[in-house]
C-alpha positions in Angstrom: 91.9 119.4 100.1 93.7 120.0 103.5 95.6 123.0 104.4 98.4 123.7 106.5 98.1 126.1 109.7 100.6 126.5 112.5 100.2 127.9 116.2 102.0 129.1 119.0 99.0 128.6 121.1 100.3 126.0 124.2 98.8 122.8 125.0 95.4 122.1 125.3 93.5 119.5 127.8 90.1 120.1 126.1 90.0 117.5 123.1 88.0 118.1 119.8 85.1 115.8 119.4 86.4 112.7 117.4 90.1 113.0 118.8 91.9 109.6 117.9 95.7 109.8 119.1 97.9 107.5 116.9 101.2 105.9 118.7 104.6 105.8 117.4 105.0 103.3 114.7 101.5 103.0 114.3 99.2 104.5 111.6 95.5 105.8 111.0 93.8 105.8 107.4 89.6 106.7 107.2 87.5 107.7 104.5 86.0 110.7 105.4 82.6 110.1 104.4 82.7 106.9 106.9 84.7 107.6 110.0 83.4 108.7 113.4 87.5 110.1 114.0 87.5 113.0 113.1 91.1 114.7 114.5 93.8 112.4 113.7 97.1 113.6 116.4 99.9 112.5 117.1 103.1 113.9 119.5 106.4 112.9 120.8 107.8 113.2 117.6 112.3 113.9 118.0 114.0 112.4 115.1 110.7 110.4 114.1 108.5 112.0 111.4 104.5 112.5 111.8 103.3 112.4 107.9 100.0 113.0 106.7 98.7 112.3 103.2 95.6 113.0 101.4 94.4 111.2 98.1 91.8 109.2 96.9 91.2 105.6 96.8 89.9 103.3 93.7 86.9 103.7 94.5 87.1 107.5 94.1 86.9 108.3 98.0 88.6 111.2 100.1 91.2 109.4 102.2 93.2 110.3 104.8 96.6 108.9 106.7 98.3 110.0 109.2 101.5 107.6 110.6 104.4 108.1 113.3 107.5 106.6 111.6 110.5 105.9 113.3 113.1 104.0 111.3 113.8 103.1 107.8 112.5 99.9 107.3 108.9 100.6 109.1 109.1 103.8 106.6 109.6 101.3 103.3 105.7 99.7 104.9 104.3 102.9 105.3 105.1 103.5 101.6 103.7 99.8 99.9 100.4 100.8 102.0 100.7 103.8 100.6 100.4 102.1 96.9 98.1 99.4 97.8 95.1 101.9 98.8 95.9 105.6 96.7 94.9 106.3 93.4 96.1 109.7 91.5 97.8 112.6 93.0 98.6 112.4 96.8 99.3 115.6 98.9 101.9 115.1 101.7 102.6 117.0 105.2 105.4 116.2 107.3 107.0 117.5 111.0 109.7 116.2 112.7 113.2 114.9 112.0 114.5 116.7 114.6 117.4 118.0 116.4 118.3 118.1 112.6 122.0 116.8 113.6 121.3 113.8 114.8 121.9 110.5 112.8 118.5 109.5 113.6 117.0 113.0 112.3 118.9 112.7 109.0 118.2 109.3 108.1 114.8 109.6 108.5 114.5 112.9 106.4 116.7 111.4 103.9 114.6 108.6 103.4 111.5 110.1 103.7 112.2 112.6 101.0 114.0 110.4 98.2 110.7 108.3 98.7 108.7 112.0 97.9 111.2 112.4 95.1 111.2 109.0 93.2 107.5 109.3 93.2 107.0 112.5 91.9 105.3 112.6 88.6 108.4 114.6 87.2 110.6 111.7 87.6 108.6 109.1 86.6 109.3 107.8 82.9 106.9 106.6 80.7 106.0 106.7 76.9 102.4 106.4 77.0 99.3 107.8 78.9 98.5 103.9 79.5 102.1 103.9 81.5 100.9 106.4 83.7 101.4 105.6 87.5 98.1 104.6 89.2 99.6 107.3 92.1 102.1 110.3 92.5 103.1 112.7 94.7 101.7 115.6 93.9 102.3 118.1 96.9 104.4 118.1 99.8 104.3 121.0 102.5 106.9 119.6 105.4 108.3 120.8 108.4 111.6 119.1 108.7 114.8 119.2 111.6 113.8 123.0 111.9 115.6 122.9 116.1 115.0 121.9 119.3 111.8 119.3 119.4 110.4 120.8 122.4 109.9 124.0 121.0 107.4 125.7 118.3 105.8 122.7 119.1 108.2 120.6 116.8 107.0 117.0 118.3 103.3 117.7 117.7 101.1 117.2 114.5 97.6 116.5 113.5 94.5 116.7 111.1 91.3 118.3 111.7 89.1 116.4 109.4 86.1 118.7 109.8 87.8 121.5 108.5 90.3 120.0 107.0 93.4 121.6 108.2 96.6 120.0 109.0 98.5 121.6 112.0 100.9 121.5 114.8 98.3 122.3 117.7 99.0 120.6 120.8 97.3 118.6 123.5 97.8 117.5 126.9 97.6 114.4 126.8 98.2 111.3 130.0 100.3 108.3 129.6 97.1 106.4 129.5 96.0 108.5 127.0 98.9 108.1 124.8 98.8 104.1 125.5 95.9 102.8 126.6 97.3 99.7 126.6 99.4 100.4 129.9 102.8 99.2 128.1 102.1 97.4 124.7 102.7 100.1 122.3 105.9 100.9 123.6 107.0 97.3 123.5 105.3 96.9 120.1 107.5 100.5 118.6 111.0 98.9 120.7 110.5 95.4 119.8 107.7 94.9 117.0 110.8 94.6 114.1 113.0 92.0 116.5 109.7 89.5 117.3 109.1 86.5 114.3 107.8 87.4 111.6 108.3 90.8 112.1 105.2 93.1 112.6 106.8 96.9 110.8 103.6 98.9 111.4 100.5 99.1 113.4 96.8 100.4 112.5 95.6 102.3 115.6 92.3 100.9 114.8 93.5 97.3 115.8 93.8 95.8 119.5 97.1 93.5 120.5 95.6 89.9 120.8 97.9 87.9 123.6 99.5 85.9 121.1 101.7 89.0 120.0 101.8 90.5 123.6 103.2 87.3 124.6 105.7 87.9 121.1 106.5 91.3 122.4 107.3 90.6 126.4 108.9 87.5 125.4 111.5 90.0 123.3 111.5 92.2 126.1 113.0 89.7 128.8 115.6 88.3 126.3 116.8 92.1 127.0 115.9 91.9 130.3 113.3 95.2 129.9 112.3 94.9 133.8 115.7 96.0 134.5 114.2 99.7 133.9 112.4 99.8 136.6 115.7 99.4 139.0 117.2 102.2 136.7 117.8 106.1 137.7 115.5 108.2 135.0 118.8 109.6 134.0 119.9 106.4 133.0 116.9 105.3 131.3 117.1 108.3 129.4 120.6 108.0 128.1 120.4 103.9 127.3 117.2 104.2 125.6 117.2 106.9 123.5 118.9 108.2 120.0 118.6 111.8 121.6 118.5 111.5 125.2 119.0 115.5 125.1 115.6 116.5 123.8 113.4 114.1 124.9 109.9 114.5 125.7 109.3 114.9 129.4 107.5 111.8 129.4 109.6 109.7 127.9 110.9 107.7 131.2 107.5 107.1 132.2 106.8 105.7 129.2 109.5 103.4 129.2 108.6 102.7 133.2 104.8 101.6 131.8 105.7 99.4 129.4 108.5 97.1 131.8 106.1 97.7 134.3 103.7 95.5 132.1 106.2 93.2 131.2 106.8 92.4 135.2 102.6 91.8 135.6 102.5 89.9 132.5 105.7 87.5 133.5 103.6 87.2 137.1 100.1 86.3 136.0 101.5 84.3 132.6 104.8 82.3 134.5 107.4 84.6 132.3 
């Protein structure tokens, strides 16, 4: 089973063999006698929490998830795909939540951990062993609105699933690194809930087919997302984010990509 390690140690550029970065709002679940991905990371984590949860499957197999959740109602689809593929007890590690007074910080705890807590075998009732829950929560090791995100390395979590150790070791990472989509995952985490029928998580594992990119820019000029790229980083800052104070430093740029994309896209498509 994994274990928890922290570090102080600062970022590194040098990624482990098997590094697979998974994107806000997005989420990664392997077997680990099947994957090639064998370091599960993700970063930029201020109010949003990085989980990670270890369990089995039906068909008695390690598994492994790691997801970057942002909001309540992309939490309540983590959890049913948390039902539909564990079986038994679960283990559970958390980081983020933070500056821990900000509305967005505490909703997200809160919800996070009355999920943890109404599945907890403790609370479950039932009079027979044939009642028993086909999964539980069995352990939970979190790291949750502990300060500033940018320190301690607060905004960065991971897996090493070669040793099997959960931790907040950090990596330098570039924005094409983060998205190699040049845009679409930050349209897909701002928009993906406001599109028809809503799309509440992503798997890392899958590509965005033009007929949701087209979903996603076409959300993004009903709010008229291009007008970023005439905006001050100041002002980007403080209109698009819940905590414009401890923002990761590449948060603009970010936001620059992705309206930058929906500009080519309006160009080469007639947008």
């Amino acid at each position: 089973m994994l274990t928890l390690k922290r570090t102080t140690d600062g970022p590194s550029a040098d990624l482990p063999k098997g590094f697979h970065y998974v994107s806000q709002d997005n989420y990664c679940l392997v077997r680990l006698n099947d994957t090639d991905k064998k370091y599960l990371y993700s970063d930029s984590a201020t109010s949003c929490i990085i989980v990670v949860m270890a369990g089995r499957n039906a068909n008695d197999e390690e598994i492994v998830m790691l997801s970057h959740l942002s909001r309540k109602l992309r939490y309540d689809y983590f959890f049913n795909l948390v039902g539909a593929h564990f079986t038994g007890p679960v283990h559970i590690w958390g980081q983020g939540g933070n500056p821990p007074l900000a509305e967005a910080s505490n909703d997200n705890t809160h919800t996070l951990m009355k999920w943890m807590m109404s599945h907890s075998l403790d609370n479950f009732q039932y009079n027979a062993p044939e009642d028993k829950p086909s999964w539980w929560v069995e352990q939970v090791t979190l790291s949750l609105g502990q300060g500033d995100p940018n320190d301690a390395h607060r905004d960065d979590y991971g897996v090493d699933l070669t040793n099997m150790v959960v931790s907040n070791r950090p990596f330098k990472l570039t924005l094409e690194q983060r998205d190699p989509t040049g845009g679409v995952q930050t349209l897909f985490a701002v928009f993906g809930m406001k599109i028809y029928p809503p799309v509440w998580l992503w798997s890392s594992t899958r590509t965005f087919d033009d007929a949701l990119i087209t979903r996603l820019v076409d959300a993004a000029n009903q709010d008229n997302w291009t007008q970023i790229l005439t905006m001050t980083d100041d002002e980007i800052l403080h209109t698009y984010s819940s905590t414009p104070q401890w923002e990761v430093p590449w948060f603009v740029d970010t936001l620059k990509a992705s309206a930058q994309f929906v500009k080519n896209w309006n160009d080469t498509h007639g947008g």
